[in-house]
N, C-alpha and C positions, 0 to 999 in steps of 0.2 A: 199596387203590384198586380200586372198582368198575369193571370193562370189560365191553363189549358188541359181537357182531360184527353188523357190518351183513350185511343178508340181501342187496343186493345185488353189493357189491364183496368181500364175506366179509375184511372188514380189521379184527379186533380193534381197539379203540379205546375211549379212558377214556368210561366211563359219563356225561356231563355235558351240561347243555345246551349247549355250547360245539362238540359234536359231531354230538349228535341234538335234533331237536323234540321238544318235551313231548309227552307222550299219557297220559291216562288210563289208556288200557287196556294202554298198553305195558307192556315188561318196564321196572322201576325208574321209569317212568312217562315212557318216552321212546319215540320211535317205531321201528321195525326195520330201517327205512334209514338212513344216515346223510345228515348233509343235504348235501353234495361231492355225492352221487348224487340227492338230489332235485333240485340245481341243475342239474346235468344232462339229468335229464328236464325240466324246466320250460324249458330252452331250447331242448333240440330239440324240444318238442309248445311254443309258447308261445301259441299261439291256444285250444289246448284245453285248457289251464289256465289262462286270462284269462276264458274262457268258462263254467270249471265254478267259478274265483271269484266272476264276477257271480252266478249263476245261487244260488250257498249265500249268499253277501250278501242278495239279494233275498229267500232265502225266512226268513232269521233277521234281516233285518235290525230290528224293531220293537224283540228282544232284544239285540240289539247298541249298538243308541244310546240304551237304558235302561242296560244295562247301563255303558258309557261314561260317562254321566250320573251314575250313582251314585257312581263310581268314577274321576271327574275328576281329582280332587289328587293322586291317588296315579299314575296312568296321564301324567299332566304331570310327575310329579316324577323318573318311569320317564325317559321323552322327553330330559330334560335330561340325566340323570346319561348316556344313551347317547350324548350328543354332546358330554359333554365328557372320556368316551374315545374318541372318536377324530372330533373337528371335521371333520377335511379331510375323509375320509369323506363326511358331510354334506354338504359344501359341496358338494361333488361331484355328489351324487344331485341335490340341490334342482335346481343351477344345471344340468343335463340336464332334468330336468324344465320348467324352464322355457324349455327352448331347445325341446320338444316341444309345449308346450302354455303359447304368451305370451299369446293372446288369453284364454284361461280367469284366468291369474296376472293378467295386468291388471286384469281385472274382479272377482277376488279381492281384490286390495289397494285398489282402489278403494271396494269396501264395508267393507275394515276401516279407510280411510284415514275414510270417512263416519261410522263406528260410533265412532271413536275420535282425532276432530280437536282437539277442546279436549286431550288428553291428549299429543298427540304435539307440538300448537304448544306448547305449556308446555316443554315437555322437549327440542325443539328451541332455544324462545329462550333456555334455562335452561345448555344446550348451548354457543349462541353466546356468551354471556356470563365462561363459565370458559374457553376458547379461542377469542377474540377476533385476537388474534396470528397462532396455528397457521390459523386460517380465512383471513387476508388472505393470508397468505405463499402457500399452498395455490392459491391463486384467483389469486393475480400468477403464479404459473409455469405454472398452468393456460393461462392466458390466452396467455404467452408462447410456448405449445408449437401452442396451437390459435387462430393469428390470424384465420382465415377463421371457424370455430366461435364465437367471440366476438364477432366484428363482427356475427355474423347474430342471436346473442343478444340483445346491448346493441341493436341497430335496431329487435326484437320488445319488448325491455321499454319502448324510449322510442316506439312504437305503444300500446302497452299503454297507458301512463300518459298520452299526449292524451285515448287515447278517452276511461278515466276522467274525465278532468280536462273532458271536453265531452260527460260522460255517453252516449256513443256507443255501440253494440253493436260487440263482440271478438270474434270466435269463426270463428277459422282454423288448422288444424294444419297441421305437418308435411306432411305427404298432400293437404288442400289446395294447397297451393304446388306441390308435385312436380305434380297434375294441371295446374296453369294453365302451367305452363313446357311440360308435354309437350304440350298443348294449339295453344302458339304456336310449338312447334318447340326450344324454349329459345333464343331471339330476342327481342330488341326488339319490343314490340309495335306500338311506335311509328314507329320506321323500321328495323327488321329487321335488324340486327345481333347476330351473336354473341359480347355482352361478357359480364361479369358481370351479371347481374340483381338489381333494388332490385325491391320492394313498394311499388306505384305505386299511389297511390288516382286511381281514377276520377273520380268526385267528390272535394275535397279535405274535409280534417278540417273547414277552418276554414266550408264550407259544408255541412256536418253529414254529412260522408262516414265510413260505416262500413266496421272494417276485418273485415270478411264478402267470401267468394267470392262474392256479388254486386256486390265495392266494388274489387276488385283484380285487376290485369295486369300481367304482368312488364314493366318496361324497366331500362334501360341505363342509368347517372348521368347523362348531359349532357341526355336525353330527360327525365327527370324532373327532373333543373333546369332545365329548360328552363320546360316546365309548371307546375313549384309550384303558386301558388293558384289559377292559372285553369283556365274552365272547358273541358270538351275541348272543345265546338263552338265556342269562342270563339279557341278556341289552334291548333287542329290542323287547321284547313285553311290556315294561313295559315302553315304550320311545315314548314325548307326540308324536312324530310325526309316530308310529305304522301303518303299513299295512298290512294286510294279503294279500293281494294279489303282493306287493313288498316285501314281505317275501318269497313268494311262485316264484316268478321272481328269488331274488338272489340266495336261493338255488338251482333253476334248472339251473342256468347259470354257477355255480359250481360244479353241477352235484354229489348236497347230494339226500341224499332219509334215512329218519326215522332219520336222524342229523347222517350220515352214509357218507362220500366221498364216491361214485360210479365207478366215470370213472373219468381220468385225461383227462383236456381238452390239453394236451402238445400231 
């Protein structure tokens, strides 16, 4: 058995990639340190070795993603076989990565989710169709575990489906909502109460109210049954819990003037 001592730590050890990085010019064609000592260095300098990596990326990199390209199948086939000695490993690395860098992964999967939608809905319904069973049971204890989680879901998909069903424009996230709650205090907008909050159309569906942060303010259940399909200037001076001054808030956070939309806050 071939051995090598590292010139830093001077610790004899088996000759192998397992121990030292490849090198060309090395002795047995591995490098002089061993890599325990390069991981070393590279944590306590780690700015000036992220720094001298960019820096040889950039000046090879033309030959690097020819090179890559040539050598696709084999360098994927490399990929796999390392993660299926040791998975968790991996999981590992990715899911840190991704807790470093969501806005980048988002917008990652997003272009592969674009590049690759006819193949993934195939493989999904193809999915649902051989665990049909395992998916209900799955989604019933789900459900069971996260009742508040699920009520806000099922509210978003039967929103979802008016709009469709009256051709209306959709387009409110997560982040949306959270601004309009913090906006009004996380209150009733209507009469200022701290209950739970519903996704309240301003306008209602049934008179072509979209569900756009130009269409929505939080209130409370009794507030928005109360409302339903009418309109607010028809409903809400006349409703015991009336303010002129939380009148004068939700129109300007809609940005009416004379019972006029203005500006779109989109």
């Amino acid at each position: 058995m071939k051995t090598k001592v590292c010139t830093k730590c001077e610790v004899e050890k088996e000759a192998t990639n397992g121990f030292f990085a490849k090198q060309k010019s090395g002795k047995y064609g591995l490098t002089s340190k061993c890599k325990d000592c390069k991981k070393v260095y590279t944590e306590m300098n780690a700015e000036k070795a992220a720094s001298y990596k960019r820096n040889w990326y950039m000046r090879n990199k033309e030959r690097m993603l020819s090179e890559a390209k040539e050598h696709s199948g084999e360098i994927n086939e490399q990929r796999r076989k390392r993660r299926a000695s040791d998975h968790e490993k991996y999981r590992k690395i990715e899911k840190e990565y991704r807790d470093r860098n969501p806005d980048k992964k988002k917008e990652k999967n997003k272009r592969y989710y674009k590049k690759h939608k006819g193949e993934l809905l195939r493989k999904c319904k193809i999915y649902y169709q051989e665990n049909t069973d395992t998916i209900k049971k799955r989604t019933k204890e789900w459900a069971k575990n996260n009742p508040e989680r699920n009520k806000e879901l099922s509210s978003l998909k039967w929103h979802k489906y008016r709009s469709k069903k009256e051709k209306l424009d959709f387009r409110y996230t997560k982040k949306d909502w959270e601004t309009c709650k913090e906006h009004f205090d996380y209150r009733c907008a209507y009469c200022n109460k701290k209950e739970d909050l519903t996704r309240e159309h301003f306008v209602p569906v049934s008179k072509e109210g979209e569900f756009t942060i130009n269409n929505i303010i939080p209130a409370c259940g009794s507030c928005n049954s109360s409302k339903g399909n009418k309109l607010f200037h028809e409903w809400y001076p006349s409703y015991e819990h009336y303010s002129k001054k939380r009148e004068k808030q939700i129109l300007k956070y809609l940005g009416y003037n004379n019972n006029i939309q203005q500006l779109s806050i989109l």
